[in-house]
C-alpha positions in Angstrom: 44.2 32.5 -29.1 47.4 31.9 -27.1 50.6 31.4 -29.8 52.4 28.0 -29.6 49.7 26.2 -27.3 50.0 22.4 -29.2 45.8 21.5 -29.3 46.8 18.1 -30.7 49.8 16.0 -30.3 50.5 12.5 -31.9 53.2 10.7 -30.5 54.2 7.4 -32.1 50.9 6.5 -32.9 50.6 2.6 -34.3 47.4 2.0 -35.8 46.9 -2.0 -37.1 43.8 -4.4 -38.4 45.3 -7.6 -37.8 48.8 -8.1 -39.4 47.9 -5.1 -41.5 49.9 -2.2 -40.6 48.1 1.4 -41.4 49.5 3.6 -39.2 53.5 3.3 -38.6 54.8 5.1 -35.8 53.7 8.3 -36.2 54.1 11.7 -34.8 53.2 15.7 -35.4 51.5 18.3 -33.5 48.6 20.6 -34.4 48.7 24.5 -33.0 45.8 25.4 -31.6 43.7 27.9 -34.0 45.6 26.0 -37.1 44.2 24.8 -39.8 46.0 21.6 -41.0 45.2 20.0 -44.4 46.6 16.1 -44.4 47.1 14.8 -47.9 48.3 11.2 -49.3 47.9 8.3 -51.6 44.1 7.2 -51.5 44.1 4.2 -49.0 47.1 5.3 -47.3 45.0 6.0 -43.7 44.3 9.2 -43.6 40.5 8.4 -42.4 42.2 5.9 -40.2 43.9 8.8 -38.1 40.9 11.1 -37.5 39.2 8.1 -36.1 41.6 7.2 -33.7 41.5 10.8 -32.6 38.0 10.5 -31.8 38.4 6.7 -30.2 36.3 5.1 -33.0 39.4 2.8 -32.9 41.4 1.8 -30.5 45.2 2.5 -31.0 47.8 -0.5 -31.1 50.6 1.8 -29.8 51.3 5.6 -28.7 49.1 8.2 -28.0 46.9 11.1 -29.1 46.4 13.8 -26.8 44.3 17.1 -27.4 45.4 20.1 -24.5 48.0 17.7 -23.0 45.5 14.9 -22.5 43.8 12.1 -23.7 40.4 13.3 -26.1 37.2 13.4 -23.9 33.9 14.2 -25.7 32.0 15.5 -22.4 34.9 18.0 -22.8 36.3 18.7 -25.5 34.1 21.1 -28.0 34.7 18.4 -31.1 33.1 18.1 -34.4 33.6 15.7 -37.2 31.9 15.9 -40.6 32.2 12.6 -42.2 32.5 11.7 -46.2 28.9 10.3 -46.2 26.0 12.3 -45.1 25.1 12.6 -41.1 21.8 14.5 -41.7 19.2 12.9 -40.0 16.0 11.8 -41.5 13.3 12.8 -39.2 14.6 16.3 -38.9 14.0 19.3 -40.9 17.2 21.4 -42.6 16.8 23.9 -39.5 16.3 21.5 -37.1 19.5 19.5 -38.2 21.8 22.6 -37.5 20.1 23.4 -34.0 21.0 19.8 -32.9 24.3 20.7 -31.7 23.1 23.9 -30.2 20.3 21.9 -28.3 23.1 19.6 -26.4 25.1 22.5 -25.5 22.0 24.3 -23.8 22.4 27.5 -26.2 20.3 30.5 -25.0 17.3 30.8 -27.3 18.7 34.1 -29.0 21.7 33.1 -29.8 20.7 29.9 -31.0 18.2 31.7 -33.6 21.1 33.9 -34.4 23.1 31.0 -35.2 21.0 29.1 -36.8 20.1 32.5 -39.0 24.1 32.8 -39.5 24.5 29.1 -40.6 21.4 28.9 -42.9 22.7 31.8 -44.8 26.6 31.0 -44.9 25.1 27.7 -46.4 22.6 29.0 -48.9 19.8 27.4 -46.9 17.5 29.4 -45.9 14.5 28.9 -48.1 14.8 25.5 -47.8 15.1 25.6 -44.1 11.7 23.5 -43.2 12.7 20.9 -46.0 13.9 16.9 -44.8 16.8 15.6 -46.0 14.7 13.1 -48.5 13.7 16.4 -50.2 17.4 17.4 -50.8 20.1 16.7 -52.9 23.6 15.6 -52.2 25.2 19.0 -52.0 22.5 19.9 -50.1 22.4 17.7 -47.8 26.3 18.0 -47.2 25.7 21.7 -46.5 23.3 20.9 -43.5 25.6 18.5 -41.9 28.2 21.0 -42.5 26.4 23.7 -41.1 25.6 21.6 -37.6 29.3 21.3 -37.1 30.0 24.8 -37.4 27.1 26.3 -35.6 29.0 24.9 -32.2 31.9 27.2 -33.0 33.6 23.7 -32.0 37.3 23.9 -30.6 38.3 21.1 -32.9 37.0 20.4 -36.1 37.7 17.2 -38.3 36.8 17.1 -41.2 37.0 13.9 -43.9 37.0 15.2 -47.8 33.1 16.8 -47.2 33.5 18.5 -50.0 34.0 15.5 -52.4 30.5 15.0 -53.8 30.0 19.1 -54.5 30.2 21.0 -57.6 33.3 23.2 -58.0 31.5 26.5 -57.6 30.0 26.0 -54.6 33.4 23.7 -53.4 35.0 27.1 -53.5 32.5 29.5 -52.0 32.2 26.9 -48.7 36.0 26.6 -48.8 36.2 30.5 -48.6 33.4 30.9 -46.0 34.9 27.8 -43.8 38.4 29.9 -43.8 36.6 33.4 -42.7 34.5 30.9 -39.8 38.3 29.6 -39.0 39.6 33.0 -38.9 36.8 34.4 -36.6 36.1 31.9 -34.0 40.0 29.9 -33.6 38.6 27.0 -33.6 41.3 24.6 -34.9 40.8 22.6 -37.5 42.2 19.3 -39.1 40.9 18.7 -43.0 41.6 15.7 -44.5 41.3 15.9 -48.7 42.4 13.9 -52.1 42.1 17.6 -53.7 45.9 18.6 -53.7 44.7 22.3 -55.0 42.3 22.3 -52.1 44.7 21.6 -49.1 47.2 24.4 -50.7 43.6 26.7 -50.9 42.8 25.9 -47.5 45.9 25.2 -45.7 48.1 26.8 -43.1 50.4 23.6 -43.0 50.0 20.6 -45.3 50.9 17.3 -43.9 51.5 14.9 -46.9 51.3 10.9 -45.6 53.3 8.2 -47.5 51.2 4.8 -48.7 51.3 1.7 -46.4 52.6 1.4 -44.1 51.9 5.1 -43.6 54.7 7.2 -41.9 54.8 11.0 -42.5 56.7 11.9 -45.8 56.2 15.8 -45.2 55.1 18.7 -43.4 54.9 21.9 -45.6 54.0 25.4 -44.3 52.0 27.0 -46.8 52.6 31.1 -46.0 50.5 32.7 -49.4 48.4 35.3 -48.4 44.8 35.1 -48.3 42.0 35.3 -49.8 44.6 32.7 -52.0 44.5 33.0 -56.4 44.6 29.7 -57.6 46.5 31.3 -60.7 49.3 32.8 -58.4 52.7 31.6 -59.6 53.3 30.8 -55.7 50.3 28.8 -55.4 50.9 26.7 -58.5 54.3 25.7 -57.1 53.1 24.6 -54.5 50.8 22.6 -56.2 52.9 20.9 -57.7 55.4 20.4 -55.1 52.4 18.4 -52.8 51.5 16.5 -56.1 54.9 15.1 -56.5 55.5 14.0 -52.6 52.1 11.7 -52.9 53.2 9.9 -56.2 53.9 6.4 -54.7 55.0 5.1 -57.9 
């Protein structure tokens, strides 16, 4: 991973719906290999953001590049896990994660072998001929989580997947995500409501003010990993993120 390469750069980005401004003149960069948690008020357009990266919307004003140039999905290795479920219907658990791999033209072998590495990571495996109308939410959240990371994509977006899962299994995905992040560079941008997660999770932590949303914040968050939740450091920072969002 070359040190200093920007992969992302937002440069007076403008995002409005009408006369509704979301997004007010914002700009940051993202290191390639970096793994960027973006926190703020609920509603303040955080979602709004990742979907400009990807074009889902168009931009009123400025620019988002990634490498030095605007986003193209016929090159760029991107992958963005949504809140709601992606899975899709007609395919099994297995064949949901091998999606990906099918586009890229993956080798056979090391499409089993990822698709072997992703099942397990996941806690899939047994139920790796099921259809997503035979899973539960958590379940279901772990396959389409499992398709984005069996690309080993360059970029990966990711909207508050976590949300719907239990604690327990929050944590053990959040550690296994950080060991994938940490073994294939891929950079990632992770967008959460979970203050304690972003400080878990985060190299930097970008806190956003409410409407019309400017950037209030960027903290590097330097704590040693794998990071205790009970560590005096940890819990300061807590706190410190929890007391930028408060808009009242």
């Amino acid at each position: 991973m070359e040190q200093g390469k920007r992969k992302v750069q937002a440069k007076n980005l403008t995002k409005r719906f009408g006369e509704l401004l979301v997004l007010d003149d914002i700009s940051f960069d993202v290191m390639e290999g970096e793994f960027l948690c973006i926190v703020g008020p609920t509603g303040c357009g955080k979602t709004t953001f990742l979907n400009c990266l990807t074009k889902l919307y168009d931009i009123t004003n400025g620019e988002i590049l990634v490498d030095g140039a605007p986003i193209n999905c016929k090159k760029n290795n991107i992958s963005y896990i949504l809140q709601e479920s992606s899975a899709m219907e007609w395919l099994t658990v297995e064949q949901n994660i091998q999606f990906g791999l099918g586009i890229k033209r993956m080798p056979a072998g090391m499409k089993k072998e990822r698709t072997e590495e992703m099942l397990e990571l996941v806690g899939l495996t047994e139920y790796r001929n099921y259809y997503p109308k035979q899973l539960s939410i958590s379940m279901l959240q772990r396959t389409v989580i499992a398709r984005a990371f069996a690309t080993y994509p360059e970029l990966l977006l990711m909207d508050e997947p976590y949300g719907q899962l239990d604690l327990d299994l929050r944590f053990r995905l959040e550690d296994e995500l950080v060991k994938l992040w940490q073994k294939t560079g891929t950079t990632v941008i992770f967008i959460t409501h979970n203050v304690e997660e972003a400080v878990y999770l985060g190299e930097r932590i970008m806190v956003l003010t409410n409407k019309p949303t400017k950037v209030k914040k960027i903290i590097s968050c330097n704590l040693p990993r794998p990071r205790d939740v009970a560590d005096e450091r940890f819990v300061e920072m807590r706190n410190e993120v929890t007391e930028l969002i408060r808009w009242w």
